[in-house]
N, C-alpha and C positions, 0 to 999 in steps of 0.2 A: 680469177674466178669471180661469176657474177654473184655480189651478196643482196639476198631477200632482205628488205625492213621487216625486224619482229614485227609488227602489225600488221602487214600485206599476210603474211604465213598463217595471223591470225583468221584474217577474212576469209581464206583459201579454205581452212578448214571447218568453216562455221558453214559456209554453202552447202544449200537443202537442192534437191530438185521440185519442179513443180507439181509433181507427187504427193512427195513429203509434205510442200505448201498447202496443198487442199486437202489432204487429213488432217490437219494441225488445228487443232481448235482453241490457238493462241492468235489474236491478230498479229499482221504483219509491220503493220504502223503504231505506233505510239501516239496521242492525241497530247497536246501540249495543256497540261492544268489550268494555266495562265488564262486559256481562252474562254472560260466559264465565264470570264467578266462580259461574257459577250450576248449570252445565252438570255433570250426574251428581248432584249432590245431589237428595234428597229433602226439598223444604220442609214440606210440609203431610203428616203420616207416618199421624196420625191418620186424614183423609180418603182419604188412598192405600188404606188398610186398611180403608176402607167399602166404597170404590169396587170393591175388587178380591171382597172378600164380595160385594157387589150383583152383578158378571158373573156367581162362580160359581155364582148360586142363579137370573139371568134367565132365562127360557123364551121362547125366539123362536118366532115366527108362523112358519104352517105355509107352506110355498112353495107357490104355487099355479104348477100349469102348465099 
């Protein structure tokens, strides 16, 4: 006889549908605390300074109405 690990049995009956998922006004992710050390700084300073030269030189498509 095939035996289930108690924790697989676990997971089997913790599964929502995606029903359930979009009325749940619980996220589905957890955001890790640790990463606040991160929040305001500028890691990549270089690439910040491409990226912001590539906005001010893009030329957007004409709106059509």
């Amino acid at each position: 006889m095939l035996q289930w690990p108690e924790r697989a049995l676990c997971n089997i009956a913790v599964m929502k549908t995606v029903e359930e998922l979009n009325k749940s006004k619980i996220p589905i992710v957890r955001i890790d605390p640790s990463l606040e050390q991160y929040q305001g700084k500028i890691l990549f300073p270089e690439k910040l300074a491409k990226a912001n030269e590539m906005l001010k030189t893009a030329k957007l498509p004409k709106r059509k109405n």
